[in-house]
C-alpha positions as a LaTeX table, in Angstrom:
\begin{tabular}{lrrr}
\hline
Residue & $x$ (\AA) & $y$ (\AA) & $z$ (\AA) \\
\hline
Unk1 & 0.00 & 0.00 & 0.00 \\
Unk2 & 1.03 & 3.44 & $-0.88$ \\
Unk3 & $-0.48$ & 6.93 & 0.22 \\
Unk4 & $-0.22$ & 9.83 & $-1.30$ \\
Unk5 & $-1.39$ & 13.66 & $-0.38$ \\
Unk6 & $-0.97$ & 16.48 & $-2.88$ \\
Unk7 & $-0.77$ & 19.96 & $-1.73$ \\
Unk8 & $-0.34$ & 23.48 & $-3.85$ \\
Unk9 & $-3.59$ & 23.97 & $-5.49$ \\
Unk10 & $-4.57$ & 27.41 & $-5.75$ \\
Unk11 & $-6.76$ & 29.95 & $-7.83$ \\
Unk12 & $-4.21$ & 32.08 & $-10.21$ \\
Unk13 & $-4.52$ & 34.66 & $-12.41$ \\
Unk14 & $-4.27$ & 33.40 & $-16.27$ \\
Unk15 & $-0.37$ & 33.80 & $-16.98$ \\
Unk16 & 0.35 & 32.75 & $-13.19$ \\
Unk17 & 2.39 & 30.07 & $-11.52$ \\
Unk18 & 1.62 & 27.34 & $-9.39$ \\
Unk19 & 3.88 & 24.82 & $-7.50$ \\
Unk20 & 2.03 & 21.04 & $-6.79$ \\
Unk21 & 3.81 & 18.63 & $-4.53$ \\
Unk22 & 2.51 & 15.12 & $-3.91$ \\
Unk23 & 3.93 & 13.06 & $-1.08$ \\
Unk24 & 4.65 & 9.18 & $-1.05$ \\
Unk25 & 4.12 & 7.08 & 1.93 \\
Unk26 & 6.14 & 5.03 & 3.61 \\
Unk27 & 7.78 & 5.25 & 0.04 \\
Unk28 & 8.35 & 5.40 & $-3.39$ \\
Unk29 & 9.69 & 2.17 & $-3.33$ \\
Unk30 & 12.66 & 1.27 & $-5.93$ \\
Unk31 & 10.93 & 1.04 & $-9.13$ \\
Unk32 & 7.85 & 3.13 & $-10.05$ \\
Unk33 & 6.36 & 5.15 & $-12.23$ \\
Unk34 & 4.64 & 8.48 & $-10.38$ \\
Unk35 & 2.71 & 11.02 & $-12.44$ \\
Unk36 & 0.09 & 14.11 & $-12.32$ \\
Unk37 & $-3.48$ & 13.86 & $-14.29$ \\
Unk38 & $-5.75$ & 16.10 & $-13.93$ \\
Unk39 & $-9.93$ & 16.30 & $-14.48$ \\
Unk40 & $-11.52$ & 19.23 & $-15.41$ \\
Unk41 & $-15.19$ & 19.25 & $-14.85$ \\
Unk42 & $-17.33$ & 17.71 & $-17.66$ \\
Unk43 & $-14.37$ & 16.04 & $-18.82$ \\
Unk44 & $-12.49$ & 12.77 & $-18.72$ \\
Unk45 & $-8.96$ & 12.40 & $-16.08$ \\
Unk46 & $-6.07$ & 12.87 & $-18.63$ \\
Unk47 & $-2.30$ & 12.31 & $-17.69$ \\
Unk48 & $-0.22$ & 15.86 & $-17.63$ \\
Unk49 & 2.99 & 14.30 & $-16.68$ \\
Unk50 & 5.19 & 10.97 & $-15.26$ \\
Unk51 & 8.28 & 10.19 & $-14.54$ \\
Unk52 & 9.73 & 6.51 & $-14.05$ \\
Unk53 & 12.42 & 5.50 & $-11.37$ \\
Unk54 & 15.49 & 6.09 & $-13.87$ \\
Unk55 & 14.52 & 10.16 & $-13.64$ \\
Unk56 & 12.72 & 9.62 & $-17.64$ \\
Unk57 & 9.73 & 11.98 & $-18.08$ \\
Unk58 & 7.30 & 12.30 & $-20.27$ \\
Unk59 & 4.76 & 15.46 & $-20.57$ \\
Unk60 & 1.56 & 15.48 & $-22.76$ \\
Unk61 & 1.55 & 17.96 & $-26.01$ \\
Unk62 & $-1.08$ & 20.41 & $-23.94$ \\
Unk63 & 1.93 & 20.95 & $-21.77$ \\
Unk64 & 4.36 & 22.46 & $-24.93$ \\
Unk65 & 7.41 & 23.26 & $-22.17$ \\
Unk66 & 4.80 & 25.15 & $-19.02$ \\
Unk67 & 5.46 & 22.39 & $-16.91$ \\
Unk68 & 8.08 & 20.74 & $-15.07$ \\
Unk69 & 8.62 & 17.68 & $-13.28$ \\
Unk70 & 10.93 & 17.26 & $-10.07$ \\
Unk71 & 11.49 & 14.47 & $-7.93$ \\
Unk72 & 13.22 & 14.62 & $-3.89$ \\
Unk73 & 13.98 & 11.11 & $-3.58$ \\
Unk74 & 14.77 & 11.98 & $-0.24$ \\
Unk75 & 11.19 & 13.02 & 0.93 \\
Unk76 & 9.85 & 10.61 & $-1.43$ \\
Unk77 & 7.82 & 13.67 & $-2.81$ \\
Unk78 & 7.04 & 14.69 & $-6.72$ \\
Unk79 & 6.33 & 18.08 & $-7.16$ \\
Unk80 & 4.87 & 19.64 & $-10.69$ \\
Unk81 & 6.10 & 23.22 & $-11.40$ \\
Unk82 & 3.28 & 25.03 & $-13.45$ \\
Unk83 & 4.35 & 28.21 & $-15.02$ \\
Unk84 & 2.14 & 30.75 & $-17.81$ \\
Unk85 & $-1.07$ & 28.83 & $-16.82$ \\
Unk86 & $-4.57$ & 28.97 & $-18.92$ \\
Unk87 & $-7.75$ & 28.86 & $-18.04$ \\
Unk88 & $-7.73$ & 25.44 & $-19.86$ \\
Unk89 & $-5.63$ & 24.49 & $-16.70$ \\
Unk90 & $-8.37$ & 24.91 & $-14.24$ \\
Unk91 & $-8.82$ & 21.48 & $-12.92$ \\
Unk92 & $-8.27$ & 19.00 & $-9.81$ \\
Unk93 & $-4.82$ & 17.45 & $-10.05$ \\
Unk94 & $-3.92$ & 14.37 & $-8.91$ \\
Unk95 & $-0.87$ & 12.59 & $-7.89$ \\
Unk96 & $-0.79$ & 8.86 & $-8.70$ \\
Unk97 & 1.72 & 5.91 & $-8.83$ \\
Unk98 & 2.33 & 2.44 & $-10.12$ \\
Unk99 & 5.41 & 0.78 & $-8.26$ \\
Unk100 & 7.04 & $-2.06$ & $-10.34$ \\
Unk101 & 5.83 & $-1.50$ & $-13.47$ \\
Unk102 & 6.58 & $-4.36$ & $-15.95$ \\
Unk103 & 8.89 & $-3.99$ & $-17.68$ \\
Unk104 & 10.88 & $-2.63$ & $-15.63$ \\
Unk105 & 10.36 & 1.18 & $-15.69$ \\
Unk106 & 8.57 & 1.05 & $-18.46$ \\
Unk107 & 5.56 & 3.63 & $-17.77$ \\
Unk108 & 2.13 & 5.02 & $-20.11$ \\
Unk109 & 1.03 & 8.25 & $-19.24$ \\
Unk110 & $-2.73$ & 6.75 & $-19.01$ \\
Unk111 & $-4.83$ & 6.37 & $-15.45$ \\
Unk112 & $-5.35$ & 3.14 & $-16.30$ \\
Unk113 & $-2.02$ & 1.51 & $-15.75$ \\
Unk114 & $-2.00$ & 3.47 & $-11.76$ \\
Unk115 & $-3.14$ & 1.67 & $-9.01$ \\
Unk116 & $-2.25$ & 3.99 & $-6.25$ \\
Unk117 & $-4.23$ & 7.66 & $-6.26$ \\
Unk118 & $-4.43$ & 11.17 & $-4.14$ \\
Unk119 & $-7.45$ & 13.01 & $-3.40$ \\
Unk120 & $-6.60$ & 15.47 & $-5.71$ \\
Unk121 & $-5.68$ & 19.39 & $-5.28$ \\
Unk122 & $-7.47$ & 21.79 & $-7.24$ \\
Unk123 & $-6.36$ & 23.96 & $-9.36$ \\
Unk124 & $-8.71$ & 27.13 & $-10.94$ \\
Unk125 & $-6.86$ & 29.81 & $-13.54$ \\
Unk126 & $-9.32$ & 32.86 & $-13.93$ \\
Unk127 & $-8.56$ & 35.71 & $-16.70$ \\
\hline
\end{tabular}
């Protein structure tokens, strides 16, 4: 079992930056793949970003260089810089993770292959 709690959601100005962190508990583990999705309302979760226990990430197109991954290994925590946000942004955000993917470290930015989920933060970008 793995728990996980976001934190940083906020409402923003359009153009605005937002920083979302999403703790592991008790871990990580060795091999995983950990990534942000997001729902907006009306509309189906969609990955925004992952990255797999080798440090490889992988952003979807919407992103086009906004966002940025970072993992503290130490703390076990992922955190999702969001910079120049939209109102296509607004959404809840949620931190989820898939430990020993097969193969190994092989991950697909789709809810689907996560077992492991946050409550979600949410995130609202006005104009």
């Amino acid at each position: 079992q793995v728990g996980l709690v976001e934190s940083g959601g906020d409402s923003v100005q359009s153009g605005g930056s937002l920083r979302l962190s999403c703790a592991a508990t008790p871990s990580t583990g060795a091999s995983y793949c950990m990534g942000w999705f997001r729902q907006a309302p009306g509309k189906e979760r969609e990955g925004v970003a992952l990255i797999n226990s080798d440090g490889v990430t992988s952003y979807a197109n919407f992103v086009k260089g906004r966002f940025a991954l970072s993992l503290d290994n130490e703390k076990n925590t992922l955190s999702l810089q969001m910079n120049n946000l939209e109102t296509e942004d607004t959404a809840i955000y949620s931190c989820a993770i898939e430990r020993n993917p097969r193969p190994y470290d092989y991950c697909v930015l789709s809810p689907d292959e996560f077992s492991y989920w946050g409550q979600g933060t949410q995130v609202t970008v006005s104009s």
